[in-house]
C-alpha positions as CSV (number, residue, x, y, z in Angstrom):
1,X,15.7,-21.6,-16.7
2,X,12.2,-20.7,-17.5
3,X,8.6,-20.8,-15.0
4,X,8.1,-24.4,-16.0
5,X,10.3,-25.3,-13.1
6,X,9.9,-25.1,-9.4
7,X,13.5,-25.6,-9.0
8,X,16.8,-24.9,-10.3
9,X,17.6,-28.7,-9.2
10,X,14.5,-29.6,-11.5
11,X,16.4,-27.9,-14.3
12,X,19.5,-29.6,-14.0
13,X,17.7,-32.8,-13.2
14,X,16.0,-32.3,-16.7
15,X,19.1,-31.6,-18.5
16,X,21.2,-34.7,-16.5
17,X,18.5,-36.2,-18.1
18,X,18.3,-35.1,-21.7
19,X,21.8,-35.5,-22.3
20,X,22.5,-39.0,-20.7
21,X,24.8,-37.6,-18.1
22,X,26.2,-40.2,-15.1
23,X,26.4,-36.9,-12.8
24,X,26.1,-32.8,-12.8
25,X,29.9,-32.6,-13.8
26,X,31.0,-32.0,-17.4
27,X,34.7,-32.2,-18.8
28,X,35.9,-30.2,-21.3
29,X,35.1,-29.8,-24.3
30,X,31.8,-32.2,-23.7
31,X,28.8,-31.0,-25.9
32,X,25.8,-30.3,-23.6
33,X,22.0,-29.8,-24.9
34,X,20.0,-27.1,-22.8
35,X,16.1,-27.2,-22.9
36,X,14.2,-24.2,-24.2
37,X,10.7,-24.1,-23.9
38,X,8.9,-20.6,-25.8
39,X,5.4,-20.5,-26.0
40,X,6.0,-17.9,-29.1
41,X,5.1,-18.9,-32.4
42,X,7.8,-19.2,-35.0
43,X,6.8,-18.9,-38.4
């Protein structure tokens, strides 16, 4: 989790969100994509 958010709940909500999840609960092997936001430049 990074300063974007005001709230761990914000950064679960966002990756409920990105991954098209039904609830907070994953089974396993279920693949999950986590937000990264860097200001740094990448060449």
């Amino acid at each position: 989790m990074t300063e974007e958010y005001a709230e761990v709940d914000d950064y679960i909500n966002e990756v409920v969100q990105i991954n098209h999840l039904t609830s907070e609960y994953l089974r396993p092997g279920q693949n999950l994509t986590v937000p990264y936001y860097s200001t740094e430049y990448k060449d």
